[in-house]
N, C-alpha and C positions, 0 to 999 in steps of 0.2 A: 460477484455475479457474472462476470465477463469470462473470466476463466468456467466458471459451469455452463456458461454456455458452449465455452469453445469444448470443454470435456463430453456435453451433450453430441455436440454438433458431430466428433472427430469420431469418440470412440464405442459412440452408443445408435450413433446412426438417427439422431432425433431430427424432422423436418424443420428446417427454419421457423417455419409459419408456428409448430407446438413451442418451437424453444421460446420466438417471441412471446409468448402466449406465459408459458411456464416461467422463463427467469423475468419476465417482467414483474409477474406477480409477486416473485422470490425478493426482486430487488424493494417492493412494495413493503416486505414483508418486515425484508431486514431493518430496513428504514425507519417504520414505525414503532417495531420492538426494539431499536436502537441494540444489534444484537451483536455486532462487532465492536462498541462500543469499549466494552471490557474484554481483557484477554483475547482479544481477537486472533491469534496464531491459536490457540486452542480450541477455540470455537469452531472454526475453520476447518481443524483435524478432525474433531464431529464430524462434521458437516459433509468431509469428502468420505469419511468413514461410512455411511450409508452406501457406497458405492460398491462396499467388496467384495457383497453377494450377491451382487449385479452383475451378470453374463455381458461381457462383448458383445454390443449390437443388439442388446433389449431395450430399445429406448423406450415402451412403455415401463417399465421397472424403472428404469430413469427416473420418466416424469411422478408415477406414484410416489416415487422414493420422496420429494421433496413437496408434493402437494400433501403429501401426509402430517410432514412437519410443519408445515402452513396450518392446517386444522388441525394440528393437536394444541398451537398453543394462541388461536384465533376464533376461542370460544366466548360464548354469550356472556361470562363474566369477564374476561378481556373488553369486551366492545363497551360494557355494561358498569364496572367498576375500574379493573385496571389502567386503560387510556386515559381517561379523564382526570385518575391520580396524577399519570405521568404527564398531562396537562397542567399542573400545577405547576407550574415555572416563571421564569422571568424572563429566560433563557430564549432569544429569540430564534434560535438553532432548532429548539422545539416545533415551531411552527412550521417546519418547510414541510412535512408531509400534510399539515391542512391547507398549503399553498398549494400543493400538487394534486391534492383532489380536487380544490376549486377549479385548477387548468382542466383537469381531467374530465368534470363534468361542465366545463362552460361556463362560470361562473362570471358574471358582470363585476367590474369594480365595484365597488358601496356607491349609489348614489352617483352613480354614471351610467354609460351607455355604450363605454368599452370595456371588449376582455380582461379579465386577468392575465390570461396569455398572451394577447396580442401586449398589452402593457408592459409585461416583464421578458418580452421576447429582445434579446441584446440586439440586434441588426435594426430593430425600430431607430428610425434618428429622430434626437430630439436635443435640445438644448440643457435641458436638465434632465433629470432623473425624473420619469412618466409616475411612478406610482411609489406613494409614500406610506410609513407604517402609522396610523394615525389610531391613539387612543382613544376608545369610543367615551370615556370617560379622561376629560384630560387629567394629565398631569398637574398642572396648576388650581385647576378647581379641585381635586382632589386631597392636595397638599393643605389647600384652602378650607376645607373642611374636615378636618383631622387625620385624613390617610397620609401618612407621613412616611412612613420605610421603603424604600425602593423598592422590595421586592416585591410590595404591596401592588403601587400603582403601576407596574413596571407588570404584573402578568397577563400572560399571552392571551389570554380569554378577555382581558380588557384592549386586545389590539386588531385591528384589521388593513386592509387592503383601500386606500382609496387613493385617489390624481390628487396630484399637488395641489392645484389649486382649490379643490373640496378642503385638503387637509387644512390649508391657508385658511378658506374662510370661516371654518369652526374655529381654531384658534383653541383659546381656553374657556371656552361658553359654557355651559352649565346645559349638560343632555337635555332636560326637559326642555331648555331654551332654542334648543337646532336643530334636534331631530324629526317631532312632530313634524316640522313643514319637509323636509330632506321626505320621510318616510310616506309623505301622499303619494309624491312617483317612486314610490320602491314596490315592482311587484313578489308576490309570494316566493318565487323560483329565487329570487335574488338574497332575499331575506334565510331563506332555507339555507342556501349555499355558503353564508355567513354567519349562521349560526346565531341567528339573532332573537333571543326570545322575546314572545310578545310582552309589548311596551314596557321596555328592557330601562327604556331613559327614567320611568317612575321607581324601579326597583330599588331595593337595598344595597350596595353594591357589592358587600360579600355573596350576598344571593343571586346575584346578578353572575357574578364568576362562577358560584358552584352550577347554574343551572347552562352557562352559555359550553361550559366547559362540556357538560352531557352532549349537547349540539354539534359540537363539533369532533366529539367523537362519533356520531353517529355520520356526519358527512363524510369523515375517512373512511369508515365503513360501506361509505354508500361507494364510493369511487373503487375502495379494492375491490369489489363485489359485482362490480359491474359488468367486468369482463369473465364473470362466472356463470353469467346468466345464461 
């Protein structure tokens, strides 16, 4: 992404203010379609391959060139089916783009009254580590009532964002047991931006995963989209 900006910047004559604008999105993009993932030197050759029919110094050409790739493969079945598969993980590496939307639009901790961002901002000093990954469904009551396979209680649509000591005092409680009272001070804005579906603690918990996982595709959608408006 850094390199296309600097090839924007140098040889295409693109204004800082577009580039920000464009590789940010680009960086958005890559991210969530995990797109250098595999074969990444190849993909790349793609990817600078749009460039060849590009004039020196057309930096609209530029920015078309690469917002086109962005919506060709950032359609309503992407937002709609695709993410929420690729949400099916364990894989905590998954979740950094539903981190980054959370920063992106503001998102409160769970059940607190500070940022995400300001939380996970490394210059914060703190004694311990500010904000923990805390399973909305623990682990141990889980285990506890037959969900046994890690990969099981282990996925990302069962995990969220809250401060140590929320994490602390849930513990291994039993959802229906903690959240009720936590959820009186949770307003709608917070609840949205976590992807939390309504009274989620009574659910099934495979159903619980398949429906939070739609949620939180739709909030990375909200954040890439925002700066489209």
């Amino acid at each position: 992404s850094y390199s296309l900006f600097l090839i924007g910047r140098i040889s295409y004559g693109v204004s800082v203010q577009d580039l920000r604008k464009t590789i940010g999105r680009w960086f958005a993009f890559v991210s969530v379609t995990g797109r250098y993932s595999g074969s990444p030197e190849s993909i790349m050759e793609e990817d600078l391959a749009r460039l060849r029919e590009i004039t020196d110094g057309d930096g609209q050409s530029f920015i078309n060139a690469y917002e086109s790739a962005i919506e060709s493969e950032f359609t309503k079945d992407f937002w709609d089916l695709t993410l929420p598969a690729r949400l099916e993980s364990s894989n905590i590496r998954t979740i950094t783009s539903f981190m980054a939307a959370q920063c992106k639009l503001g998102a409160k901790a769970l059940y607190s009254e500070l940022s995400v961002a300001d939380l996970l901002n490394p210059e914060r000093q703190s004694t311990r580590k500010d904000l923990e990954v805390h399973h909305l469904f623990p682990k141990a009551w889980l285990k506890a009532n037959g969900v046994t396979n890690q990969r099981d209680y282990n996925q990302i649509a069962n995990q969220t964002l809250v401060e140590w000591s929320i994490n602390g005092e849930i513990s291994d409680k039993n959802p229906a047991d903690y959240a009720p009272a936590y959820e009186e001070n949770t307003d709608d804005q917070t609840r949205m931006l976590h992807a939390m579906p309504e009274g989620w603690w009574e659910m099934e918990y495979q159903a619980f995963l398949v429906e939070r996982r739609k949620l939180m595709a739709g909030v990375i959608r909200k954040a890439f989209e925002k700066d489209a408006m």
